[in-house]
C-alpha positions in Angstrom: -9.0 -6.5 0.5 -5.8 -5.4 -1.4 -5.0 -3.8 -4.3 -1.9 -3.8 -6.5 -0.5 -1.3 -9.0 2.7 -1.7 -10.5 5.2 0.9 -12.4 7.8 -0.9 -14.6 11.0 0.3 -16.4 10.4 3.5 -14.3 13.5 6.0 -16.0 14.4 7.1 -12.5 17.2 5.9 -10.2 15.5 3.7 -7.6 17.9 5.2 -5.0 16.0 9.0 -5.7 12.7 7.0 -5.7 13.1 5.4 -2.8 13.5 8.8 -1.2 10.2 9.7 -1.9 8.8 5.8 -1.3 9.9 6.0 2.4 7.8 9.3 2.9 4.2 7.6 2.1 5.1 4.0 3.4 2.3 3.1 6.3 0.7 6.7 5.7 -3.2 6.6 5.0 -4.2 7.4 1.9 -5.2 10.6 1.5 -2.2 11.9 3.5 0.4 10.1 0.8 -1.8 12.3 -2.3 -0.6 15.2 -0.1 3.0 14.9 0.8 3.1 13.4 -3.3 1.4 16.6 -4.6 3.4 19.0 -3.0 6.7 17.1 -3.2 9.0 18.9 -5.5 11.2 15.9 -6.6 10.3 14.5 -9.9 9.6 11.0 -9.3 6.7 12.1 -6.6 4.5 13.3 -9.5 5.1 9.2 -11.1 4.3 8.1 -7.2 1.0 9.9 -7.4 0.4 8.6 -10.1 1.0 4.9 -9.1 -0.9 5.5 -5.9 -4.4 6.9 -7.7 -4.0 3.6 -9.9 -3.8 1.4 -6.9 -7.1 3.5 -5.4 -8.8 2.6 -8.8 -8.0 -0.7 -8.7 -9.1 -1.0 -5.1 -12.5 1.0 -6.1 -13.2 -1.5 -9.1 -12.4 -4.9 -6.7 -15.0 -3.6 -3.7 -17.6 -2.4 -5.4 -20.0 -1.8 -2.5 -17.7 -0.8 -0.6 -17.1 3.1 -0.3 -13.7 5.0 0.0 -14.1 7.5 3.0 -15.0 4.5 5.1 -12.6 2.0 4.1 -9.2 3.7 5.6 -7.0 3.0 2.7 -3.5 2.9 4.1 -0.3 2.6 1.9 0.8 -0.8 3.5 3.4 -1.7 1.1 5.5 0.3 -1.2 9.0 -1.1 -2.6 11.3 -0.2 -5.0 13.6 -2.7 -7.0 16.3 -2.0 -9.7 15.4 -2.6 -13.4 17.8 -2.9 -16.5 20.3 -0.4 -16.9 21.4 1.1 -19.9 25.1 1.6 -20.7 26.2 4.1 -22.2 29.9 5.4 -22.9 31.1 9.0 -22.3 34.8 10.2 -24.0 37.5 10.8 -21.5 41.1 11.8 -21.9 43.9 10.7 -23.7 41.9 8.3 -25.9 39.6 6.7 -23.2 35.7 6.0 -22.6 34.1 6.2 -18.8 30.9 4.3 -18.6 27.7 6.1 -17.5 25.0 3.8 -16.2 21.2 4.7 -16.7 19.6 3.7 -14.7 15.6 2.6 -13.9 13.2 1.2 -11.3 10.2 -1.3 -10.9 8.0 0.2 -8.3 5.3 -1.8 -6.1 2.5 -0.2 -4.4 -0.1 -2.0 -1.9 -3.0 -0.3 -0.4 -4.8 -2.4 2.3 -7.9 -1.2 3.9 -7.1 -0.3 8.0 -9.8 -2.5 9.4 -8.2 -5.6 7.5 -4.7 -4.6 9.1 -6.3 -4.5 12.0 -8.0 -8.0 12.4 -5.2 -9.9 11.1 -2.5 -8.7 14.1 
């Protein structure tokens, strides 16, 4: 069984997120809550955060089911742009640059192992 958590309008660049994405994609579980705690980038603690939704959604959608013998694995994890905000920044003789913030809509999936497993 899966379980989905999303984080919208995320005020992080996706390209620094998807820094920290790549390290727990395919990981198990409990190894992605490591390498997120102890990551020092900024969007790992929003990550963590993302990933102990998707183990409470998981929790509350098996609920005989228990967690150390599931082998939750970090299946799927993407990272897609979201609106950007424009803002304008003064430059010389009389002219604006642009300055584009921007943000993220992250996607986690957490699949239990055996399921992976069986279906391959």
């Amino acid at each position: 069984m899966k379980a989905v958590a999303r984080l919208r309008n995320c005020p992080t660049s996706p390209r620094k997120m998807r820094l920290v994405a790549d390290m727990i994609r395919g990981q198990r579980v409990d190894t992605a809550l490591n390498i997120l705690k102890f990551d020092p980038r900024h969007s790992s603690n929003r990550l963590e955060k993302l990933l102990l939704s998707a183990i409470a959604n998981w929790e509350n959608a098996n609920e005989g089911e228990s967690l150390e013998t599931a082998n939750l694995v970090v299946s799927e994890i993407f990272v897609d742009s979201a609106r950007m905000l424009k803002r304008l920044r003064p430059a010389p003789q009389g002219r604006a640059h642009r300055i584009r913030k921007r943000s993220n809509h992250v996607t986690l999936v957490v699949d239990s192992l055996s399921t992976k497993t069986e279906e391959n």
